[in-house]
Short mmCIF file of the C-alpha atoms (twelve columns), coordinates in Angstrom:
data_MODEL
# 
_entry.id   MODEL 
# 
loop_
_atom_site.group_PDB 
_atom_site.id 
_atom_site.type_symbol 
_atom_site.label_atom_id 
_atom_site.label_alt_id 
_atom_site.label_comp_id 
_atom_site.label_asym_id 
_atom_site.label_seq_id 
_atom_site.Cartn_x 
_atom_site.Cartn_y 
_atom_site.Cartn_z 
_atom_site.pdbx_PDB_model_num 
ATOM 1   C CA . UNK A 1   108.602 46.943 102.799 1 
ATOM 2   C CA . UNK A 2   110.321 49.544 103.929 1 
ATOM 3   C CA . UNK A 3   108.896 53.253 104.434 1 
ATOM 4   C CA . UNK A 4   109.925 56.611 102.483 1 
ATOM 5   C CA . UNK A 5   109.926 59.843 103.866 1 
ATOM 6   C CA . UNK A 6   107.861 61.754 101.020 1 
ATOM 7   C CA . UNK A 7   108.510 65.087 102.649 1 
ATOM 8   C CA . UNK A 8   106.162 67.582 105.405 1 
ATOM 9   C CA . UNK A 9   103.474 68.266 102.929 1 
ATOM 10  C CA . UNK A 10  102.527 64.550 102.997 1 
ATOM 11  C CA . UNK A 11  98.882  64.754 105.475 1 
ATOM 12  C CA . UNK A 12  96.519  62.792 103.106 1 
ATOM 13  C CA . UNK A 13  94.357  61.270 105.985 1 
ATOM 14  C CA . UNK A 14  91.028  62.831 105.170 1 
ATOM 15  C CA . UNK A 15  89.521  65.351 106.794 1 
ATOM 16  C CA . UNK A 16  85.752  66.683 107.289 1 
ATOM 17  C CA . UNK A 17  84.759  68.764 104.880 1 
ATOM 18  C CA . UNK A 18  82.533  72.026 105.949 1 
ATOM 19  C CA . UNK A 19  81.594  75.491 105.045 1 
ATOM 20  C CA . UNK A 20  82.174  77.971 107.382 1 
ATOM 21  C CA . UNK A 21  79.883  81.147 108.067 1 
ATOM 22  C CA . UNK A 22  80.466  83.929 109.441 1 
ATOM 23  C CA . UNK A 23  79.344  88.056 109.064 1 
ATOM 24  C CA . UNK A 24  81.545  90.361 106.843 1 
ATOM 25  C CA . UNK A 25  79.901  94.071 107.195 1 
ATOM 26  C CA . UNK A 26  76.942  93.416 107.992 1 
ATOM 27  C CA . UNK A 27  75.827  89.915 105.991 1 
ATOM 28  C CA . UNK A 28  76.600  87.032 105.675 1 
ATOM 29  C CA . UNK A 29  80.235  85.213 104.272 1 
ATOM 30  C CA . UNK A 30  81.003  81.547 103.712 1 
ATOM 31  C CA . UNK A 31  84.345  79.695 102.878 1 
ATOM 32  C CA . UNK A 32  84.871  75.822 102.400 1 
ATOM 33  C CA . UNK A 33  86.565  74.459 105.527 1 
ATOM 34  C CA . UNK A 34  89.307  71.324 105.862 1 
ATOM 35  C CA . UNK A 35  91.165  72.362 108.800 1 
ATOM 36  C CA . UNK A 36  88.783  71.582 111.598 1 
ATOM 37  C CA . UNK A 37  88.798  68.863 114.746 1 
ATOM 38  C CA . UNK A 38  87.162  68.859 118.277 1 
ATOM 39  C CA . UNK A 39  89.780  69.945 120.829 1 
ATOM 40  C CA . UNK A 40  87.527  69.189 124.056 1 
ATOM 41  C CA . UNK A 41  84.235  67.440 125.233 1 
ATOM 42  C CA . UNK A 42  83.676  69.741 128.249 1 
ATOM 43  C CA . UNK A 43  83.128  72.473 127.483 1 
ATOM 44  C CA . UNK A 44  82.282  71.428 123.870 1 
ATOM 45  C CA . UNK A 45  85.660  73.310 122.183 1 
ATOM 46  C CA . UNK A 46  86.194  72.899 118.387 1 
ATOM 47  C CA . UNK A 47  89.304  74.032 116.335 1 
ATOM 48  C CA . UNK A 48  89.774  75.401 113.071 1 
ATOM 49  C CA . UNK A 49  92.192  77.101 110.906 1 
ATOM 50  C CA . UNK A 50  91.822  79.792 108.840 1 
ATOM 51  C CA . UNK A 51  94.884  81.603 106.868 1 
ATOM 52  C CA . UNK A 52  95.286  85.031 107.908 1 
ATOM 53  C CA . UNK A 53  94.939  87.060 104.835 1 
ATOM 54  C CA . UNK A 54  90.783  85.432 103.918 1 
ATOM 55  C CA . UNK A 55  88.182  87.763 104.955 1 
ATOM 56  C CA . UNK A 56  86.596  85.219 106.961 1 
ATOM 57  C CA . UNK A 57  89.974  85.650 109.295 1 
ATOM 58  C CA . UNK A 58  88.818  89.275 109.633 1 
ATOM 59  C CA . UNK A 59  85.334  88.421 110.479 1 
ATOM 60  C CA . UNK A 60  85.941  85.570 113.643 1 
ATOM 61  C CA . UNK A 61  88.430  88.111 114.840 1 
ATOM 62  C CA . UNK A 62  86.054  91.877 114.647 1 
ATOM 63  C CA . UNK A 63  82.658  89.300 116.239 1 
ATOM 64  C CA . UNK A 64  83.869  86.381 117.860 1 
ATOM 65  C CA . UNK A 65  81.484  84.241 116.432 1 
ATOM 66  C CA . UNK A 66  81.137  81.497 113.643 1 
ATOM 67  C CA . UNK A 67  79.224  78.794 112.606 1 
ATOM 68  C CA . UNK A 68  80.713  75.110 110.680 1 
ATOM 69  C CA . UNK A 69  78.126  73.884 108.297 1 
ATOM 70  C CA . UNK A 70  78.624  69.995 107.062 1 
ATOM 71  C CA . UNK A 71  77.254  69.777 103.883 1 
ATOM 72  C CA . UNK A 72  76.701  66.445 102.111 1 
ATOM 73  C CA . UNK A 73  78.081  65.019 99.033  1 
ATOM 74  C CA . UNK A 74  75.312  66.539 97.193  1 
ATOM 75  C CA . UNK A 75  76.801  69.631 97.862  1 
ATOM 76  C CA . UNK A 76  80.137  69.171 96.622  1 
ATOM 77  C CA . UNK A 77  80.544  71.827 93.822  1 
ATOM 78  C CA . UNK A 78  78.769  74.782 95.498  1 
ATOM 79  C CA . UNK A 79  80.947  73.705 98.642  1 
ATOM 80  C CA . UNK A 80  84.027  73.936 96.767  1 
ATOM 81  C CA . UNK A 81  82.754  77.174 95.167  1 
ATOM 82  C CA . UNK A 82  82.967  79.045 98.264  1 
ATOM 83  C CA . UNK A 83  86.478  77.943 98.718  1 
ATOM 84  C CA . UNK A 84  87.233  79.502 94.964  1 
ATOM 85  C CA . UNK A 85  86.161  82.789 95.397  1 
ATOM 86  C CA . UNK A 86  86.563  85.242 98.134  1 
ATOM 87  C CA . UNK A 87  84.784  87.729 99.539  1 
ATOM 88  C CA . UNK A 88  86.409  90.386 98.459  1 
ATOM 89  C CA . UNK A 89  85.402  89.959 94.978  1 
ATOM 90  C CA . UNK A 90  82.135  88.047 95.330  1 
ATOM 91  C CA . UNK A 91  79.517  88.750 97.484  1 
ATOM 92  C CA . UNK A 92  78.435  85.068 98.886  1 
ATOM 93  C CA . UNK A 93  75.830  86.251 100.951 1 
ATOM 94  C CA . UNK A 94  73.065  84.816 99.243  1 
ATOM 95  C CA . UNK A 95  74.135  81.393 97.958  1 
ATOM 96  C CA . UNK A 96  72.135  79.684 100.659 1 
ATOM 97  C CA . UNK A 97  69.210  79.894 102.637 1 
ATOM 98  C CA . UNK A 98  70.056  80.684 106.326 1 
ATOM 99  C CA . UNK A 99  68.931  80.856 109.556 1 
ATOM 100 C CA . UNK A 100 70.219  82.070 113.334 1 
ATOM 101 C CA . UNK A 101 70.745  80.249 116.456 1 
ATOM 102 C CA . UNK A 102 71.319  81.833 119.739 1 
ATOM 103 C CA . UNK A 103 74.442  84.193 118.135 1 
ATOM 104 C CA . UNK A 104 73.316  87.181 115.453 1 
ATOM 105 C CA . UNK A 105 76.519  86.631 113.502 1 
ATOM 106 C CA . UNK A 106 76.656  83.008 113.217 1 
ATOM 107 C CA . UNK A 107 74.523  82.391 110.080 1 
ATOM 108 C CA . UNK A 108 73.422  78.573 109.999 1 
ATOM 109 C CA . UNK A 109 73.294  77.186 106.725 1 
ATOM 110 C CA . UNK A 110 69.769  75.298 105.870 1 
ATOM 111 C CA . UNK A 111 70.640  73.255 102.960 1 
ATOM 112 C CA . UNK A 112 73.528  71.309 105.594 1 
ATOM 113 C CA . UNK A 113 72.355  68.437 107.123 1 
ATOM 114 C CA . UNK A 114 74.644  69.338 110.493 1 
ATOM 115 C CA . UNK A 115 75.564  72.624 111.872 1 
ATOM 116 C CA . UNK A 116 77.074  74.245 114.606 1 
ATOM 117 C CA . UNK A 117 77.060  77.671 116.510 1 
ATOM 118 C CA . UNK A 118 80.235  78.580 118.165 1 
ATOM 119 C CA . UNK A 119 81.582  81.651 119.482 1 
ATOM 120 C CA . UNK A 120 85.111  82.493 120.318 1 
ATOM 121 C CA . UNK A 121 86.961  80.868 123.321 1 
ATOM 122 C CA . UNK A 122 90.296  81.225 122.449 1 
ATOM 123 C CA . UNK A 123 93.088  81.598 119.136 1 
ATOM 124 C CA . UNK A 124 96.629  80.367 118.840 1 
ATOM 125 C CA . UNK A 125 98.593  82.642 116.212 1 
ATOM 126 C CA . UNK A 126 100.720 80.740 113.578 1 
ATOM 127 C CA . UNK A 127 102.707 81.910 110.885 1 
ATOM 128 C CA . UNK A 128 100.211 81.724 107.676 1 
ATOM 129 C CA . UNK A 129 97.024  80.338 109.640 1 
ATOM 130 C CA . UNK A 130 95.526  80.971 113.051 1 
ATOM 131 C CA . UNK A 131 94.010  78.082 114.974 1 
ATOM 132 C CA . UNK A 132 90.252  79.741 115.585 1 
ATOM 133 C CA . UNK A 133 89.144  77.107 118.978 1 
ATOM 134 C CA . UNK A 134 85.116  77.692 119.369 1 
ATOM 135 C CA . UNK A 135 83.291  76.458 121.912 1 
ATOM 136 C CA . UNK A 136 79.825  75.129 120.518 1 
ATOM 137 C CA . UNK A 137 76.689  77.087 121.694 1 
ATOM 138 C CA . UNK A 138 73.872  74.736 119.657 1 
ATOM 139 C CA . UNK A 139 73.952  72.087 117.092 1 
ATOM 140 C CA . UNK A 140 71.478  72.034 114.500 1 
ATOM 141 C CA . UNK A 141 69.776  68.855 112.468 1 
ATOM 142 C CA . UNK A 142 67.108  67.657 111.263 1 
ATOM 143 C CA . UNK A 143 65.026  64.434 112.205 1 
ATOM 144 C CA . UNK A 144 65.453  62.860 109.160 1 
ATOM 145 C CA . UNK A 145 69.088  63.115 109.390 1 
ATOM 146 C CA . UNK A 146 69.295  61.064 112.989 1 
ATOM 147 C CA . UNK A 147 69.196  58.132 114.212 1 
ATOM 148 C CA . UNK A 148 67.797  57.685 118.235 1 
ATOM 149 C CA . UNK A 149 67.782  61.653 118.686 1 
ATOM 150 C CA . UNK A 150 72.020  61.675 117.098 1 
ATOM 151 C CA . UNK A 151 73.024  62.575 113.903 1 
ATOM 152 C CA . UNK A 152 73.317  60.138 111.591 1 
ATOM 153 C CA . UNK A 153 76.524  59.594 109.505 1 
ATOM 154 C CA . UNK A 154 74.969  57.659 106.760 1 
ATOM 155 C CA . UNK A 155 71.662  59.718 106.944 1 
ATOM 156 C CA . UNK A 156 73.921  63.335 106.409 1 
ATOM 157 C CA . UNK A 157 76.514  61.629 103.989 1 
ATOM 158 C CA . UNK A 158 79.081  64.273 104.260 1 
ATOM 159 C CA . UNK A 159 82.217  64.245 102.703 1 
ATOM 160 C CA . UNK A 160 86.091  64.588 103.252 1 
ATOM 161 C CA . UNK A 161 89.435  66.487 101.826 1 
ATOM 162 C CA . UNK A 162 92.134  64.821 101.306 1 
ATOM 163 C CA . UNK A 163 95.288  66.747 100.944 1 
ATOM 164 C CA . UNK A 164 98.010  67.458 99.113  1 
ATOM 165 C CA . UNK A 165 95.979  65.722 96.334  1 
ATOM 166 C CA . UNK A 166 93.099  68.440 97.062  1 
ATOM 167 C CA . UNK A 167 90.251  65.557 96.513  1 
ATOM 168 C CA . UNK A 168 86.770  64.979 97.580  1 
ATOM 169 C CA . UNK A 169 85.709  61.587 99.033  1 
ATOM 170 C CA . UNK A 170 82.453  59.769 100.455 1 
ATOM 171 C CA . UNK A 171 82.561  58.442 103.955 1 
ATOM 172 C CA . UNK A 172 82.352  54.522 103.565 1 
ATOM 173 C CA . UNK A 173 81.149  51.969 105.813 1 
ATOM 174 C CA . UNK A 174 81.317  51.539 109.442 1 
ATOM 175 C CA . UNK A 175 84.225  49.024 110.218 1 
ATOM 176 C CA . UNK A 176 83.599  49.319 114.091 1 
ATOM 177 C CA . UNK A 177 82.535  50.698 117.366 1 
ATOM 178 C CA . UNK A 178 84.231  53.246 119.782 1 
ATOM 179 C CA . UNK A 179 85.339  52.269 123.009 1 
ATOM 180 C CA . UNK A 180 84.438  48.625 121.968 1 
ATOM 181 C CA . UNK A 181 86.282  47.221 119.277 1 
ATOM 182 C CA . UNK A 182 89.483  46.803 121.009 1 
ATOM 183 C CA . UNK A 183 87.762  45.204 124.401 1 
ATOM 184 C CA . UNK A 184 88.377  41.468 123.289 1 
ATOM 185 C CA . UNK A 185 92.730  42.750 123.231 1 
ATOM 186 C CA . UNK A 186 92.293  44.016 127.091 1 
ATOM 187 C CA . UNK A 187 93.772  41.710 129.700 1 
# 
């Protein structure tokens, strides 16, 4: 068969779902986050983007810190809630119970199976979105959510985005292993 070009828009390879928190004057913000990958193991750097008008944009830039929150697919609708509304209508600070890590405004979200700490180690400027890279201070989980002292994919079942048809999705089953799958094609 041969391909089609169905234009630039067309990224539907998922990707993780989170809620981002940060502090707006004084308390506490959230938005639902797609845009976010790790950019380097050492130091632990992660990336996300964030447009430039939200308020959460404002926040990273004025403290320098953040925290990504992975939810699971429990949490679907108040995780797509955040996304909805903005701060500078609705005040979000209370929609989930919270707690602090080594950075005072970083708020940690308890009801997330997986979250991480991060403050500012560098942005890249875009034209709608800048590219927010965080280097990760703590990661937070609980013990029912691992497996051998790691987190635990099918223990935290969190979910993806899919884009440009803005959907939700479960994380299936594992089809292989890392840095061992592909040994038996070596030479």
């Amino acid at each position: 068969m041969e391909k089609v070009n169905i234009g630039p828009q067309g990224f539907t390879l998922p990707m993780p779902q989170a809620i981002l928190g940060t502090h707006i004057e004084g308390r506490p913000n959230y938005m639902a986050l797609g845009w976010v990958t790790r950019v380097n193991y050492s130091p632990p750097l992660i990336g996300i983007g964030v447009h430039k008008g939200h308020a959460t944009h404002q926040a990273i830039t004025e403290t320098g810190q953040f925290s990504i929150n992975f939810p699971s697919t429990e949490m679907v609708n108040i995780t797509d809630y955040v996304g909805l509304v903005s701060n500078k209508r609705v005040d979000k600070s209370e929609l989930f119970d919270r707690f602090y890590g080594e950075l005072k405004d970083a708020p940690l979200i308890k009801e997330c199976p997986l979250s991480l700490e991060c403050k500012l180690y560098e942005t890249v400027s875009l034209p709608t979105n800048t590219l927010f890279i965080g280097e990760i201070v703590g990661t937070w989980c609980e013990e029912r959510y691992m497996t051998d002292g790691v987190p635990d994919i099918s223990k935290i079942k969190p979910f993806v985005l899919t884009m440009p048809d803005n959907r939700y999705w479960e994380v299936g089953r594992c089809v292989g292993h890392a840095w061992k799958a592909g040994k038996a094609l070596k030479k």
